[in-house]
Steps between C-alpha positions, in 0.01 A plus 500: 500500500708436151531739290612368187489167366901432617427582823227235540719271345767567720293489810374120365884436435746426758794586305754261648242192422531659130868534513541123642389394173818626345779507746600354782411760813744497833435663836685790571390686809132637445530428077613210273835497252583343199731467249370770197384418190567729300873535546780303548583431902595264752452643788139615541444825465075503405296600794118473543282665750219365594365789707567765219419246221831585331769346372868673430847372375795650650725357228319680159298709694151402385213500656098522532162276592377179383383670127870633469643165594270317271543756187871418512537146593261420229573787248127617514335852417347623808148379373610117443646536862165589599323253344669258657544633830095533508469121400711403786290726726171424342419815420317516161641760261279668216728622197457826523780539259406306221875583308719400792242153523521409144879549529532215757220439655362374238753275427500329793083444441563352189773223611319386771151473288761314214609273798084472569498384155788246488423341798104434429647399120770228677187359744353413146835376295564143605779504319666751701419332776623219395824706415597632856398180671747294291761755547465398894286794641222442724161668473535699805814662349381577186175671702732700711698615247206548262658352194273535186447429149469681193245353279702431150228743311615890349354722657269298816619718782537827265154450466407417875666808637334762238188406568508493881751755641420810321838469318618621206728278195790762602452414842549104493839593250636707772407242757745228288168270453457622193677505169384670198562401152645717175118449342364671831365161633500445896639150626582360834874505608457160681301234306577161583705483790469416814536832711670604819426837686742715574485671845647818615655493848140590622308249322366634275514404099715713270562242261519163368702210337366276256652146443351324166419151495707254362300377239413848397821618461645498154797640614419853313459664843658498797411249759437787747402839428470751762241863524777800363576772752246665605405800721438241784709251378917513495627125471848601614360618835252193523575182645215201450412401862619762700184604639461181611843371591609843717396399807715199469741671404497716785521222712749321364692793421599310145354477188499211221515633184380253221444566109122457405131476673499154444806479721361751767224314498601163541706667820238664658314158460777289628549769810770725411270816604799735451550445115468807253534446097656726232230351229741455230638853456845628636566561906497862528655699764161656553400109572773464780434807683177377504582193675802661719225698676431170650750246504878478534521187308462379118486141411484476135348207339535506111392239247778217525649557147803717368265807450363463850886495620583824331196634628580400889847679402369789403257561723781405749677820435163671487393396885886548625512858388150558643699390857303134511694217670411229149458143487409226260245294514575139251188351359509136549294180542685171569358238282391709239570408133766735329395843397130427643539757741589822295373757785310590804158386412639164394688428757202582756251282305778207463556585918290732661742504774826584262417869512511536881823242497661712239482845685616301810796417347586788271855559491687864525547680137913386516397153557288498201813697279733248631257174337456709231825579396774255667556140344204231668769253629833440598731576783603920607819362287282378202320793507772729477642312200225574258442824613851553383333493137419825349144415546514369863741863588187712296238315772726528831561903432051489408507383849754707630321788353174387699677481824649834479132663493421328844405857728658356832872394517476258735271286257707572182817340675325237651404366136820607375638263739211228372635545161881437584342192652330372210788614274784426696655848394603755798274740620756770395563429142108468470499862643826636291252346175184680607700791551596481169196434359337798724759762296419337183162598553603847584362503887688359794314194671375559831748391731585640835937434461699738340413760194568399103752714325435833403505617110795515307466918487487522870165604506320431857235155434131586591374200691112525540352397738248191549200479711607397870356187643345588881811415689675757300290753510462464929821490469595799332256701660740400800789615345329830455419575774842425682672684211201786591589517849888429464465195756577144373465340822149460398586226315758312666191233607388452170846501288440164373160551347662742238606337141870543407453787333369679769727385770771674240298826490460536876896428518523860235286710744643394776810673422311791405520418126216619285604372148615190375719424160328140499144567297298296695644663837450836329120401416403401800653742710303764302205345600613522814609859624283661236178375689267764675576439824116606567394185386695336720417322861659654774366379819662204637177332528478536120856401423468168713214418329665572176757278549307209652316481155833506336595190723190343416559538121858391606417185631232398304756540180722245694242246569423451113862503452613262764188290369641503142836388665325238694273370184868504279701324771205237568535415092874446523532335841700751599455436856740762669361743288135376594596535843631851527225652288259351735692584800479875400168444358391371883673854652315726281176698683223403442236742310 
């Protein structure tokens, strides 16, 4: 029999059904494995098992039960976690603690009975109604989603929520539905406005958005307004539609990223069930680690104007130092009258099949730098000419910059290669300017060739290290453990599968050499023979398995670049190209 309340609720619980709804679980042996959350990895180091009810990370060496896991994913006190964990089990909780309740717990009462409140207020406001319909959403959507509206009056649900949940003024102000005046007067945050919940990743209501009419709006307010930061309630952590969209995301492995609810919404609507929205404030890299617990690809879908550009680019940078493979989705309706179709939601209500058609054909991040930022028209000669102009040479180095942040090789010189195309300049001056442009900026670019000059005092450059992609990684643990064991031959079957780089490094320990004058050399073989060789695999069961996930990783990395060759030589009829990138393409293993 239970002894406690946690034990009940972990005997109710099956803590890998609970995990599920955050990451994505693999079998290993008698537990699951996943890639953790709360560090940076690739390969997965979070175990979960189900017959202690445990989980543990090998990589930051964290651990506990389901309350542990929740209190951290969710940055919850131990009582919130609680709370919520008894919900999911069904278990009602009495609040003992009246404190840690009104801290949170009552919080979270008082946006859902404000979300009671809009949504019985929108049922009678025909003219929010009418609002959202014309917009394009159906009724079943705006149901689901339990849109609402806040009645245009000063203090209606102020008023509502004194009188019927035991609440006090300073309550509703630290709940963010509440603001309160210099003369001491209490007045609704939202009047209005038609209102959309926000959900936290377990469903539940932490906050909301407000968007005000049009022909209310005067244009001395803002035509959205969000709830401020609350205990419950961090928008930089928050994502609109995540609770609802994870399990497509899962699926998919990718998620769309659009600006607004309206534009989530229209998604959802038009079937794009693995969309998640920033809701007007900046991507965070709280909001991509978020996402990367699921997915392995970002399409971004910004509002088609110059802001929505520089957004895509920054959040571009964002999602490729968070490790995401990034593409862009254009917003576009044929037909449509010029500048009709300014985002998402437009675009979906002009076509509600543009949204799927546009994440169908979203293009890689370099694609969408290189119709950004080379000339429209013209031949690779044409081209070249006007970026000869001060302004056309400040774009192509942009772009070059761009390229050089690429994580694998191979990729960065296959679109270097696209861009001498398109350009008609070499491949190596291209590289000589990016190199230049790389020491302007005071790092060296990423490359896997030869090391930049040292300084002019002949003191030794510190090259840091960037994450490794998976192949690396496998790769180097390789390399470790032949360096470990002082026997190479362990990798004469896999030699190819390692970048240039490496190849270079296992050429230095092979002749016994343990230090290199060439930076990168020098980093990586630190990494290398300073590993604890406890950590290591050792059994040659182990090490074959090792490297047949390196091969894997190998070959899959070829098959999107042989398909990028294939898509480039198909566009300039290059047919013995075409024909040798599908004849390797064709010998390639399948998965």
């Amino acid at each position: 029999m239970p002894s406690s309340t946690t034990e009940l609720i972990k005997q109710k619980l099956d803590i890998v059904e609970v995990l599920k709804g955050y990451l994505t679980l693999q079998p290993a042996g008698k537990n699951l494995k996943a890639i953790c959350p709360f560090h940076s990895e690739k390969t997965p180091s979070f175990i979960v098992s189900p017959e202690r009810e445990t989980w543990h990370c090998f990589g930051c060496n964290q651990g506990g039960d389901i309350f542990t896991f929740v209190m951290k994913y969710e940055n919850l006190e131990f009582g919130e976690a609680l709370r919520l964990l008894a919900e999911k089990a069904g278990i009602e909780l009495k609040h003992e603690n009246h404190a840690e309740y009104r801290y949170t717990g009552l919080l979270y009462d008082l946006n859902a009975a404000a979300k009671d409140f809009f949504r019985k207020a929108f049922a009678a406001a025909p003219v929010a109604q009418n609002y959202l319909i014309a917009r394009g959403l159906t009724r079943e959507t705006i149901d689901e989603f339990e849109i609402g509206w806040a009645p245009n009056e000063p203090e209606a649900l102020t008023m509502a929520l004194l009188n019927g949940n035991h609440a006090s003024p300073q309550d509703l102000i630290q709940a963010g539905l509440s603001l309160k005046t210099e003369r001491g007067l209490m007045l609704d945050r939202f009047r209005g406005r038609i209102i959309f919940p926000i959900h936290n990743h377990l469903g539940k209501v932490v906050g909301f958005t407000g968007r005000i009419l049009p022909q209310l709006d005067q244009g001395t307010m803002g035509k959205y307004i969000n709830s401020p930061e609350t205990p419950i309630f961090q928008k930089s952590k928050l994502l609109y539609g995540f609770w609802k969209s994870k399990e497509g995301i899962r699926e998919s492995k990718a998620a769309v990223l659009v600006e607004g609810q309206m534009d989530y919404l229209m998604s959802w609507q038009s079937g794009v069930k693995n969309v998640v929205a920033s809701s007007g404030t900046a991507l965070t890299a709280d909001h991509l680690r978020t996402v990367h617990r699921l997915a392995e690809e970002l399409i971004l879908c910004f509002d088609n104007d110059t802001a929505g550009s520089d957004a895509a680019e920054r959040a571009i940078e964002l999602a490729e130092a968070s490790d995401f493979s990034v593409k862009i989705a254009a917003i576009a309706v044929p037909g449509a009258p010029a500048g009709s179709i300014k985002d998402a939601a437009d675009a979906v209500k002009a076509d509600p099949a543009s949204m799927v058609r546009a994440v169908a054909d979203a293009i890689p991040a370099p694609e969408f730098y290189f119709k950004k930022y080379l000339p429209e028209a013209g031949t690779p000669s044409e081209v070249m000419i006007t970026l000869r102009s001060r302004e056309g040479l400040q774009k192509l180095r942009l772009i070059l910059a761009k390229l050089r942040r690429i994580a694998s090789p191979i990729e960065r010189e296959s679109w270097m290669k696209e861009l001498s195309r398109r350009t008609d300049i070499p491949v190596e001056t291209l590289t000589e300017e990016s190199l230049r442009g790389a020491a302007s900026e005071g790092s060296a670019p990423r490359t896997s060739g030869s090391a930049g000059s040292g300084g002019g005092d002949g003191a030794a450059a510190v090259t840091p290290r960037r994450a490794l992609t998976r192949q690396e990684r496998l790769a180097e643990d390789l390399l470790a453990i032949a360096a470990a064991q002082n026997d190479f031959a362990v990798l004469d079957d896999c030699a190819e599968q390692l970048t240039p780089l490496q190849s270079e490094v296992l050429a230095v320990l092979k002749r016994g050499v343990r230090k290199s004058e060439d930076p990168a050399q020098d980093a990586m073989l630190d990494a290398i023979v300073l590993r604890d060789t406890s950590e290591l695999p050792s059994a040659p069961h182990e090490i074959a398995d090792l490297k047949a996930a390196l091969a894997r990783e190998y070959y899959k990395e070829r098959r999107h670049i042989l398909a990028l060759a294939v898509r480039n030589a198909e566009q300039r009829g290059d047919e013995k190209e075409l024909a040798a990138a599908l004849a390797e393409l064709k010998n390639i293993p399948a998965e």
